[in-house]
Each structure stands twice: as C-alpha cells, then as structure tokens.
N, CA, C and O of each residue as an XYZ file, in Angstrom:
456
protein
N       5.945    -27.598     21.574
C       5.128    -26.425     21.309
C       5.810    -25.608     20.214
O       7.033    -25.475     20.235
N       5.286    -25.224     19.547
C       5.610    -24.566     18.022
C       5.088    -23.019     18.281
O       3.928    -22.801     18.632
N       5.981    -22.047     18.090
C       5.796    -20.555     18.520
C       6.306    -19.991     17.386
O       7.460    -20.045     16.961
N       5.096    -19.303     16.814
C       5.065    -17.790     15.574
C       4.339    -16.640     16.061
O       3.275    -16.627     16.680
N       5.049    -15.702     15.703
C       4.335    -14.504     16.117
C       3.079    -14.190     14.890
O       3.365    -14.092     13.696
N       1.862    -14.076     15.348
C       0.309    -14.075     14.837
C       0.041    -12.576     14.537
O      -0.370    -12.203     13.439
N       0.373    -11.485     15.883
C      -0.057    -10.183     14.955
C       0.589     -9.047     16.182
O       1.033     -9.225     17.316
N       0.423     -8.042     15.477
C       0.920     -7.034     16.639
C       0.318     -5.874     16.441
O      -0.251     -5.734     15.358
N       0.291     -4.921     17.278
C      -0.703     -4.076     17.116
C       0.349     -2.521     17.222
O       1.181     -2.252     18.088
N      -0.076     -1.672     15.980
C       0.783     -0.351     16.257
C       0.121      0.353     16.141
O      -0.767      0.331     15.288
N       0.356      1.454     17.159
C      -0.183      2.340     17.294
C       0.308      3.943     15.834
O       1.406      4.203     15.344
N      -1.241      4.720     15.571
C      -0.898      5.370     14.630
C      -1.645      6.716     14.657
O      -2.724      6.742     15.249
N      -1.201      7.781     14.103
C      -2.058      9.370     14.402
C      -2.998      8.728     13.209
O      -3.927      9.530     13.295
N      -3.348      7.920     12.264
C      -4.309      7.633     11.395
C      -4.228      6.317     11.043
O      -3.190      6.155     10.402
N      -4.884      5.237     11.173
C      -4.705      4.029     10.780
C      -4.347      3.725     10.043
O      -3.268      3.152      9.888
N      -5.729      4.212      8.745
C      -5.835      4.287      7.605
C      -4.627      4.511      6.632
O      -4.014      3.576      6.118
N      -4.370      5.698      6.448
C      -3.294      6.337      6.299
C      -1.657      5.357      6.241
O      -0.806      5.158      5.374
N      -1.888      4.858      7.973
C      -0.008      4.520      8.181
C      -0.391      2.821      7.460
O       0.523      2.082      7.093
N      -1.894      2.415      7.357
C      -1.080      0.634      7.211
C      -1.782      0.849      5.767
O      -2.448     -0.083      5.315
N      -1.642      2.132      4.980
C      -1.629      1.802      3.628
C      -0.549      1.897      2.725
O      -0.138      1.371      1.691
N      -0.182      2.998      3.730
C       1.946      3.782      3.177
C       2.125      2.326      3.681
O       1.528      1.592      2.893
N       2.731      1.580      4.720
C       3.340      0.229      4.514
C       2.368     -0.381      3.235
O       2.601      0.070      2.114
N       1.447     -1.245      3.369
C       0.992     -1.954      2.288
C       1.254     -1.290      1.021
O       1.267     -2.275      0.282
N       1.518     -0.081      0.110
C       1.892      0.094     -1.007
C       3.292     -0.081     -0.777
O       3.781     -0.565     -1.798
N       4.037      0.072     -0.013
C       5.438      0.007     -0.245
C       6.199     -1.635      0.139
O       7.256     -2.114     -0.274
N       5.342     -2.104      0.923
C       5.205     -3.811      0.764
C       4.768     -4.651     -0.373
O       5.229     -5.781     -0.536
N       3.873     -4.116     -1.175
C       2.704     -4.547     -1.879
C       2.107     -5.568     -1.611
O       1.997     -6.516     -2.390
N       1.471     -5.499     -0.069
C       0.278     -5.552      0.131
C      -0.758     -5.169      0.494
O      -0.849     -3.990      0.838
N      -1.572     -5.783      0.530
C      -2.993     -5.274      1.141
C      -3.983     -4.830      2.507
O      -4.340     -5.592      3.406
N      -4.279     -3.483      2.382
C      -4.740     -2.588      3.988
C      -5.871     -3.323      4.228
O      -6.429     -3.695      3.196
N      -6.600     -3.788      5.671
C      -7.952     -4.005      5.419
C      -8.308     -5.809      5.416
O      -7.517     -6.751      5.364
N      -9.586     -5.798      5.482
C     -10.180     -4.795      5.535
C     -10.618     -4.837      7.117
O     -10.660     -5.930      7.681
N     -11.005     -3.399      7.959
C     -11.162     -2.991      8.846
C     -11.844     -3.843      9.843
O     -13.069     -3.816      9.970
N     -10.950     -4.716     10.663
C     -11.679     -5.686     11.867
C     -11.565     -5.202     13.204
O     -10.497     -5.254     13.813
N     -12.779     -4.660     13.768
C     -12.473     -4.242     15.525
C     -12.458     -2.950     14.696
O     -12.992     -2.411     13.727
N     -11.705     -2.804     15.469
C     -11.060     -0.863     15.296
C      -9.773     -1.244     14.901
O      -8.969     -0.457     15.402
N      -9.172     -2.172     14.168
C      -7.723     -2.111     13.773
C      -7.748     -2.404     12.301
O      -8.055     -3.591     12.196
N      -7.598     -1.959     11.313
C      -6.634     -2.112     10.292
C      -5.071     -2.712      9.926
O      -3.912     -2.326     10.075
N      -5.963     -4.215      9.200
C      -4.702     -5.017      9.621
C      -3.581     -4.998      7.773
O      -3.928     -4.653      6.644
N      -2.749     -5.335      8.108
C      -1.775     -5.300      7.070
C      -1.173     -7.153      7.045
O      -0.397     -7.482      7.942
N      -1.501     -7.975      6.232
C      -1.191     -9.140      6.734
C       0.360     -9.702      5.616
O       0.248     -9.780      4.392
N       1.370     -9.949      6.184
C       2.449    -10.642      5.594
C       1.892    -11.898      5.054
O       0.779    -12.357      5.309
N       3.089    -12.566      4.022
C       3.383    -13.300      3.266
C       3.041    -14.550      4.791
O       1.925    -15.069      4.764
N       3.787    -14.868      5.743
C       3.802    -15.391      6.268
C       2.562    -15.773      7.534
O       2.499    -16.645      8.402
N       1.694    -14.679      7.136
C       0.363    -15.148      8.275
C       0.551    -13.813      9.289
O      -0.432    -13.569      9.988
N       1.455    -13.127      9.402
C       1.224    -11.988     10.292
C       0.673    -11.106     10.365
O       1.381    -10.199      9.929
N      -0.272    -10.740     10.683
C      -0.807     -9.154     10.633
C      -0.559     -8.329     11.513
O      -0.571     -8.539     12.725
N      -0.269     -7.132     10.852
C       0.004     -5.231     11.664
C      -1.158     -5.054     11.665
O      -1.965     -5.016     10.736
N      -1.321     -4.886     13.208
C      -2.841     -4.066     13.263
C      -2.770     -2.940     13.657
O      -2.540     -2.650     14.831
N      -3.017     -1.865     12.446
C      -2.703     -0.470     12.853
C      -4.256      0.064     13.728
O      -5.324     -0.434     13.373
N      -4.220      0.878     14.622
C      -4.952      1.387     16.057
C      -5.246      2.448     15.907
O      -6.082      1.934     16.651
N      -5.509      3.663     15.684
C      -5.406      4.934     15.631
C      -5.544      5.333     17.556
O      -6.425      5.057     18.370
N      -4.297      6.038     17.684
C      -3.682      6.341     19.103
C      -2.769      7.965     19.279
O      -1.911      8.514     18.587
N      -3.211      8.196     20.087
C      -2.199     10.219     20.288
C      -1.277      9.901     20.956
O      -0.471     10.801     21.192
N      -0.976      8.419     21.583
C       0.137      8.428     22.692
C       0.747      7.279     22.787
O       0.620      6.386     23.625
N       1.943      7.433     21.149
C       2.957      6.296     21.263
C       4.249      6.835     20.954
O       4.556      7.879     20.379
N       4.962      5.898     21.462
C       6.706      6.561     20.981
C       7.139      6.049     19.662
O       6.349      5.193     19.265
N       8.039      6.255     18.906
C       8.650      5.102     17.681
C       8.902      3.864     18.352
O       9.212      3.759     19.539
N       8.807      3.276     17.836
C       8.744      1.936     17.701
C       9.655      1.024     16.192
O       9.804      1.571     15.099
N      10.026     -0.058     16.438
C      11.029     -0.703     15.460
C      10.773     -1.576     14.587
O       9.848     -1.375     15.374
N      10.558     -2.532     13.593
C       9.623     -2.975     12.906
C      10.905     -3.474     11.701
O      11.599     -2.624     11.143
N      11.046     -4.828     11.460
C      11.783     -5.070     10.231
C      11.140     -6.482      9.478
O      10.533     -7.453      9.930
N      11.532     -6.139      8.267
C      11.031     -7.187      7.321
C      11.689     -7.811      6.243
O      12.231     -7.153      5.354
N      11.675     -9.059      6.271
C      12.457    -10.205      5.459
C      11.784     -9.915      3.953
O      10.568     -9.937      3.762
N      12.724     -9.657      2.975
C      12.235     -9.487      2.006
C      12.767    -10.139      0.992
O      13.942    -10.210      1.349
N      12.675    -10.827     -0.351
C      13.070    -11.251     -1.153
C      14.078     -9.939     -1.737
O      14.048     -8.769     -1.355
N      15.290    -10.779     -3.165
C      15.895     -9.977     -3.270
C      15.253     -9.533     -4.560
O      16.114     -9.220     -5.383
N      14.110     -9.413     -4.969
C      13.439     -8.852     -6.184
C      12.767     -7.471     -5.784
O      12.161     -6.652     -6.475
N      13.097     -7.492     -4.355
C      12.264     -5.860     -3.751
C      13.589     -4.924     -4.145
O      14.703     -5.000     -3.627
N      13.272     -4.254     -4.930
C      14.101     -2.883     -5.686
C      14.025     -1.445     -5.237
O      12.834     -1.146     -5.150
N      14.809     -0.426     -4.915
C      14.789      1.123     -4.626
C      14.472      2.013     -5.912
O      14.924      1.736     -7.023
N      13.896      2.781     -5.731
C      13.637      3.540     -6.756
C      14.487      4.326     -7.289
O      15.160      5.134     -6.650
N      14.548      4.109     -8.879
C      15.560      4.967     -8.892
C      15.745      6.377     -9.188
O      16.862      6.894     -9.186
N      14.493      7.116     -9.487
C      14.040      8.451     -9.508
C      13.765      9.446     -8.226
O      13.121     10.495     -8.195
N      14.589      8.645     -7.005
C      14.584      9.481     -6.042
C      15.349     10.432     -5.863
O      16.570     10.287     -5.930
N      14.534     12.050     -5.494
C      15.568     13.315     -6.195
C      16.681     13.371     -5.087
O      17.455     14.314     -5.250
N      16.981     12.444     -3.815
C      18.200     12.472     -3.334
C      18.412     11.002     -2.626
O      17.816     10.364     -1.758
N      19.718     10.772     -3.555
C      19.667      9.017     -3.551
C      20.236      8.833     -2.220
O      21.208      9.425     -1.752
N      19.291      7.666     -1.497
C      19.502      6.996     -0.087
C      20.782      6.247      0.300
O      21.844      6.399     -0.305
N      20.644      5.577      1.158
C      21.778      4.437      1.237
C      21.173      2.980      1.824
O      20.122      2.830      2.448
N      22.173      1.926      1.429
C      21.806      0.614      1.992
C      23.425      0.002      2.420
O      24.638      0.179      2.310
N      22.209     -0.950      3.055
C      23.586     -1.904      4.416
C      23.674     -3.079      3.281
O      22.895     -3.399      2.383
N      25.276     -3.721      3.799
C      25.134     -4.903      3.134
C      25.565     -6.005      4.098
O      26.502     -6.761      3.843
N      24.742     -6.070      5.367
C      25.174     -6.629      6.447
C      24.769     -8.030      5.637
O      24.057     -8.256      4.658
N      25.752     -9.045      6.728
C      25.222    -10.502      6.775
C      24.800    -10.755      4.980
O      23.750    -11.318      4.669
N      25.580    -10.354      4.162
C      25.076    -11.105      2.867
C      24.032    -10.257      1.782
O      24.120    -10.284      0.555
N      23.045     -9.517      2.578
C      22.234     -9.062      1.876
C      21.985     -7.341      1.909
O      22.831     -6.453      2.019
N      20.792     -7.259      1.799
C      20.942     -5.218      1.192
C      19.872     -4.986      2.547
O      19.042     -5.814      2.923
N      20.164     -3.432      3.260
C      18.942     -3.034      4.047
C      18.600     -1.994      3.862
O      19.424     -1.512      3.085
N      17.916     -1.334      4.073
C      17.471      0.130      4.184
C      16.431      0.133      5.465
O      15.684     -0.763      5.858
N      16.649      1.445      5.964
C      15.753      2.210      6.825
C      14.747      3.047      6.075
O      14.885      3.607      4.987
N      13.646      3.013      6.929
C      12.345      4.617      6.331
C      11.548      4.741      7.701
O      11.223      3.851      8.487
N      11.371      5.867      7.741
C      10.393      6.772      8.528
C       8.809      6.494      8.108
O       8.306      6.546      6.986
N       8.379      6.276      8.998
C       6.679      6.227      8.431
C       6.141      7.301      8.683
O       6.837      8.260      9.016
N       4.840      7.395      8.589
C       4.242      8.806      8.953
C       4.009      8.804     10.460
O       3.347      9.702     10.979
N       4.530      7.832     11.154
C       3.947      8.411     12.794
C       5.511      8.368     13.846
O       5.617      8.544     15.060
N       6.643      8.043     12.742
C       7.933      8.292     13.567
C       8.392      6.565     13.725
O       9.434      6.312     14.331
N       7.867      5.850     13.361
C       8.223      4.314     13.663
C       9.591      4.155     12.829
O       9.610      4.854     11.816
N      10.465      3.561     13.000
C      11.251      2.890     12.166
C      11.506      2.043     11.399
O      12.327      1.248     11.856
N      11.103      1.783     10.191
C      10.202      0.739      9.683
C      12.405      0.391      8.783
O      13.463      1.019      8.757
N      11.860     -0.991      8.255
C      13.596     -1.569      7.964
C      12.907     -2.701      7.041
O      11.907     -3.363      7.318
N      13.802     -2.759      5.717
C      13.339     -3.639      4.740
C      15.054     -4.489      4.736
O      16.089     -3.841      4.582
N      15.027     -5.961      4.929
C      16.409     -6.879      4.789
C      16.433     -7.687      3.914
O      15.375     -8.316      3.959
N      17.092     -8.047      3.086
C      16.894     -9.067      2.213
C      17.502    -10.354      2.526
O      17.250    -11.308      1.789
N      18.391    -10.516      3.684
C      18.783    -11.548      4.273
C      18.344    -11.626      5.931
O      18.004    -10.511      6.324
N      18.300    -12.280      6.590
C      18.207    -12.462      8.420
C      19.574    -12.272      8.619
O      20.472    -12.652      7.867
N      19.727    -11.465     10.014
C      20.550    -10.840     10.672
C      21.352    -11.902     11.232
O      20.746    -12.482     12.133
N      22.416    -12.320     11.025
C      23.519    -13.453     11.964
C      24.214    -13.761     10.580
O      24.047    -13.328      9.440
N      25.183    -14.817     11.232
C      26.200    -15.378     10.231
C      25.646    -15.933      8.999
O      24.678    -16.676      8.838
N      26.364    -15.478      8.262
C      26.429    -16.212      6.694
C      26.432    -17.549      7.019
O      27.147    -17.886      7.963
N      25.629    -18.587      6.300
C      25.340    -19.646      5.996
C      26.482    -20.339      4.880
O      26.672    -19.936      3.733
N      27.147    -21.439      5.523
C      28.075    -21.876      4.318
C      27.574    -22.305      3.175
O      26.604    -23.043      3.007
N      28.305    -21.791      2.354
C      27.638    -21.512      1.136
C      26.437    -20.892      0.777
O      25.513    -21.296      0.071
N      26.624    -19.712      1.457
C      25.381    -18.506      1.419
C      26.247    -17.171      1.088
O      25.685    -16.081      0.982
C-alpha cells in the first residue's frame, strides 16, 4: 500500500484572503472555490483547503521548497533563517495565527554527499 497525504483542511477568519497570502507567497494558485473550501494545490498533488471558521487554534504547516525560493530584500526589518540539516528555513505568521515554515532541505541527517 502506497500512502501520500491528498489534502488537509485549515481552518481560517477568511478563506479567501488566508489561501491567497499563501498562494502569492508560494506562487501558486487560490481556487478555484470547490464545496465551501478554497483549495491551494502543491507542486506535488496536495491541496490546502482553506474553510472559513471562528474556532481554531494555530496550527503548524511546513513546506519543501527548492533553493531558488529567495527573501526579500527590501524588508524594512531584516528577518532571520535556520540552516538546519544543510539547507535555509524561515518562519511567518499568516493572517489567522498558523505557523506557516518554508525549508529548503527535509528535516534529518545530511545525506552523504549532500
């Protein structure tokens, strides 16, 4: 049996809104609107289905990213990044308190010759 995770559903004070701030800062695409969820779909087949909900806690959320995803550098107070396991991370706040995490490597041991 072969197991991938297909989609997950987060809860948001605006759907709209939270799975478009991810999709511009992913660059991809919100939408379009199936059910009542607004899905955000990865490179890999996953979709965020954002919910619009008044009653969730933060929640944790990280994403494998190539190393061509870049920080801006006109930010008027410069951030910080990890350089765990090989590669670069950063944390961000979304608009509903989630903890959203961009990695450019997977979390565990360096790969020989990695």
């Amino acid at each position: 049996m072969t197991i991938e995770l297909n989609h997950t559903i987060i809860p948001a004070k605006d759907k709209w809104a939270s799975a478009k701030f991810l999709a511009d800062i992913l660059n991809l695409e919100a939408g379009p609107e199936w059910g009542h969820f607004v899905p955000v779909k990865t490179d890999n087949g996953v979709t965020l289905d954002f919910s619009d909900s008044t009653d969730f806690g933060p929640r944790h959320f990280a994403f494998l990213v190539s190393d061509s995803y870049y920080a801006n550098f006109r930010r008027e107070r410069p951030g910080e990044i990890n350089q765990l396991y090989g590669g670069r991370g950063v944390y961000f706040d979304d608009p509903n308190g989630h903890l959203m995490e961009l990695i450019t490597r997977p979390y565990g041991p360096v790969p020989q010759g990695g």
